[in-house]
C-alpha positions as CSV (number, residue, x, y, z in Angstrom):
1,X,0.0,0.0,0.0
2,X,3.0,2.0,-0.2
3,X,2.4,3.8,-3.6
4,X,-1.4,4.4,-3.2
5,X,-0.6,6.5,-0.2
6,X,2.3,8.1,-1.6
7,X,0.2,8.7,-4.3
8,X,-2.6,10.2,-2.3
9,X,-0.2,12.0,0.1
10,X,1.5,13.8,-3.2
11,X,-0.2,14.4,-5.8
12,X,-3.6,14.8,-4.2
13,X,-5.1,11.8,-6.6
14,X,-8.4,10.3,-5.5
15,X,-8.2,6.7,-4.5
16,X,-10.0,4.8,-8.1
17,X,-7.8,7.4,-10.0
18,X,-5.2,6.1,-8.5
19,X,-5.6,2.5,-8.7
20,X,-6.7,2.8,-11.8
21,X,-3.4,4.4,-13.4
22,X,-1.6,2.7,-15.9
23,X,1.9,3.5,-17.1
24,X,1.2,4.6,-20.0
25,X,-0.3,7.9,-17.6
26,X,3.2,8.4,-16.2
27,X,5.7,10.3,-18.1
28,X,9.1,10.3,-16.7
29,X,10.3,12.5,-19.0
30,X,8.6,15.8,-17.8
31,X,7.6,14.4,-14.5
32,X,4.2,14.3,-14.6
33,X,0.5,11.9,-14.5
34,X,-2.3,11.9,-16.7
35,X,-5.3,11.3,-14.6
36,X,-7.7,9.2,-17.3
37,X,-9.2,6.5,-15.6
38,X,-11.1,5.9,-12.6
39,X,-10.9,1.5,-11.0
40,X,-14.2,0.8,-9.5
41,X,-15.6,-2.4,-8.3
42,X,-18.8,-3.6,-8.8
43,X,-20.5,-7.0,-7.7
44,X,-22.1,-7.3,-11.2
45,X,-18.8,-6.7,-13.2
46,X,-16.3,-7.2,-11.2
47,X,-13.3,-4.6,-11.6
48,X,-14.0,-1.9,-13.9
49,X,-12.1,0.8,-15.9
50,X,-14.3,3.9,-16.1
51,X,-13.8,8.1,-16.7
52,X,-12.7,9.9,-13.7
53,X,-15.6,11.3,-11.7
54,X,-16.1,14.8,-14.0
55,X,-14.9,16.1,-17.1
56,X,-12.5,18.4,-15.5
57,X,-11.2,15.1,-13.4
58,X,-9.1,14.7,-16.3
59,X,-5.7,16.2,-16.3
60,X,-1.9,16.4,-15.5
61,X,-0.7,16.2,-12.0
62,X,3.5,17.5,-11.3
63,X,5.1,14.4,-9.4
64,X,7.6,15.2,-6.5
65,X,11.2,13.5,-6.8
66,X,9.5,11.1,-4.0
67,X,6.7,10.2,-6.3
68,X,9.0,9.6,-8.9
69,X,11.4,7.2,-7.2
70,X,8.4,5.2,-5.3
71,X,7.1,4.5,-9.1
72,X,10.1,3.7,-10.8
73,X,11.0,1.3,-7.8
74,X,7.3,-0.4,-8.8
75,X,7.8,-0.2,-12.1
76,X,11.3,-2.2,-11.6
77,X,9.2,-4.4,-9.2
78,X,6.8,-5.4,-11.7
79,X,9.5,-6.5,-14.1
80,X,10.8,-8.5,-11.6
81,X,7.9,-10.4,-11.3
82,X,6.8,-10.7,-14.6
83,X,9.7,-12.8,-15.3
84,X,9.6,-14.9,-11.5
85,X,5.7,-15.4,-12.5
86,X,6.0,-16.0,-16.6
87,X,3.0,-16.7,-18.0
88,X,0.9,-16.9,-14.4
89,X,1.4,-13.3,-14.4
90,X,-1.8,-11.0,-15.4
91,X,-0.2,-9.3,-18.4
92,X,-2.2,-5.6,-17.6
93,X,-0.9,-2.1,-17.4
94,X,-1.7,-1.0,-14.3
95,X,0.5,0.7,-11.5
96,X,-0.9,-0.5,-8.3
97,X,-1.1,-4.3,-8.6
98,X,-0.3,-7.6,-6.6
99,X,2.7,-9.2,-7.3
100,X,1.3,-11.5,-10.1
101,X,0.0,-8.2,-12.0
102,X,-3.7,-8.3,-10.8
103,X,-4.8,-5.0,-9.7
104,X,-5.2,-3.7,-6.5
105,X,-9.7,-3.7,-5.7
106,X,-10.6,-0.3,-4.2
107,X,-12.4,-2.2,-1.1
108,X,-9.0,-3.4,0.1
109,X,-7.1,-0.1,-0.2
110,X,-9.6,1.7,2.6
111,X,-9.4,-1.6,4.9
112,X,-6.5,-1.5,4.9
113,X,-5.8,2.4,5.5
114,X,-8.2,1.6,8.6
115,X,-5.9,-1.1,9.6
116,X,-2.4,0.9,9.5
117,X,-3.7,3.9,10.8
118,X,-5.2,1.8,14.0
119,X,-1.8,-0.4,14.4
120,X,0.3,2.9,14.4
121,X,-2.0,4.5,16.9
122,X,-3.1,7.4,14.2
123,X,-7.0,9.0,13.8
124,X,-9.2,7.0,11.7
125,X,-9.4,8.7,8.4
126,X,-10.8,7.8,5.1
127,X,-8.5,7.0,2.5
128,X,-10.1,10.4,0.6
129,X,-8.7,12.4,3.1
130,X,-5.2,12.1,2.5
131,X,-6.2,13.8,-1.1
132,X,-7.8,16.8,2.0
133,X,-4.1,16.6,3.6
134,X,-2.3,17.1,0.3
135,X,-4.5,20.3,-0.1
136,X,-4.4,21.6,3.2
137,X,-0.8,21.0,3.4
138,X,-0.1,23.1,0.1
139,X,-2.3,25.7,1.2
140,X,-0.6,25.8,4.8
141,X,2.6,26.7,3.0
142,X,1.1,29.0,1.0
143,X,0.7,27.7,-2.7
144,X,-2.2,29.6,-4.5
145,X,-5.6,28.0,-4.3
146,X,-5.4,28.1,-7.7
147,X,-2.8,25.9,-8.1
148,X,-4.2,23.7,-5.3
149,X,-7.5,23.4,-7.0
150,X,-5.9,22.4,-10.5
151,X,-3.8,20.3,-8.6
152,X,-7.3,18.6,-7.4
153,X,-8.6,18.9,-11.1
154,X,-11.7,20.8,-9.1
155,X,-14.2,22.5,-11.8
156,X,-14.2,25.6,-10.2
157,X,-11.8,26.9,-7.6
158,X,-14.4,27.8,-5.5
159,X,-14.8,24.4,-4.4
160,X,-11.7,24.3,-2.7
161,X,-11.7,27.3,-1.2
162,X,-15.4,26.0,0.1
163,X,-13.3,22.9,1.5
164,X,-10.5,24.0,3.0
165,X,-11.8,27.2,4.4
166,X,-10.9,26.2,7.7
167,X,-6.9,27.0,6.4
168,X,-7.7,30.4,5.1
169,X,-7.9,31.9,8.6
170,X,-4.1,31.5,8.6
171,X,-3.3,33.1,5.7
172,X,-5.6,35.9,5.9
173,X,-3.1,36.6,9.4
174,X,-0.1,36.4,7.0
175,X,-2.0,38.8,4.6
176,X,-2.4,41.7,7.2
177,X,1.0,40.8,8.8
178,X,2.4,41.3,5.6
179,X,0.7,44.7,4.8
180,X,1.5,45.7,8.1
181,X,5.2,45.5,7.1
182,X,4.8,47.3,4.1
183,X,2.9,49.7,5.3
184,X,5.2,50.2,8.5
185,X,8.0,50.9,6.0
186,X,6.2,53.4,4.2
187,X,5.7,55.3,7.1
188,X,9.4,55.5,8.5
């Protein structure tokens, strides 16, 4: 479960976006995803590639060096046991698999966030709220909301600043303190 959190953690990705990434989303080259699928499970069809959540779900995500590392580490992984499982191996193009190539079901991903997160002594969370952390963390250091709500691939920024209105007390302190040196050097 590794990945899926760092995922999560960095790039803000919800949690069928990102077991439903493939490597042909990744692009080393200029360090970045392409969010284009969504993995959902359903009793009637099993595991299922569908479109992200809304139009504007779709888009390109910047990867930290971290991100990068933990999915070229997974990517040499899966080589690894392509050849160890030969033709036992489920020949797909996802990221976030098992060993023997089958993907990783959405189901198992939040059990098991509950599990860690109980066995380390940590609040129970949802796995959707490590995408809130990445936000609120970028907006704590003072990234635009802009940038934090393309980040999110939300349709209208206004949803994030509805969101994660609770951080924007802080930086409307920074704001005046930061007017208050300006103006204070105006004055002398």
């Amino acid at each position: 479960m590794y990945l899926p959190l760092i995922l999560a953690l960095t790039c803000g990705m919800r949690r069928g976006e990102i077991l439903g990434l493939q490597w042909d989303d990744i692009d080393f080259n200029s360090n970045t995803i392409n969010i284009n699928n969504n993995l959902i499970y359903t009793k009637e069809n099993g595991l299922e590639l569908v479109s992200p959540k809304t139009d504007t779900s779709v888009g390109i995500i910047a990867m930290l060096p971290l991100t990068i590392e933990a999915l070229k580490e997974a990517q040499k992984k899966q080589k690894e046991n392509k050849l160890l499982f030969g033709e036992k191996y489920n020949k797909n193009n996802f990221v976030c698999t098992w060993d023997d190539g089958i993907p990783i079901r959405p189901d198992y991903a939040t059990k098991t966030i509950k599990k860690l997160l109980k066995k380390c002594e940590l609040p129970d969370i949802r796995f959707h709220d490590l995408r809130h952390t990445h936000a609120t963390l970028l907006l704590l250091k003072k990234v635009n909301p802009k940038v934090v709500s393309e980040r999110l691939r939300h349709s209208d920024i206004s949803i994030t600043l509805n969101t994660y209105s609770h951080v924007l007390p802080q930086m409307q302190e920074e704001a005046v303190s930061k007017l208050s040196e300006i103006f204070i050097a105006e004055n002398n």
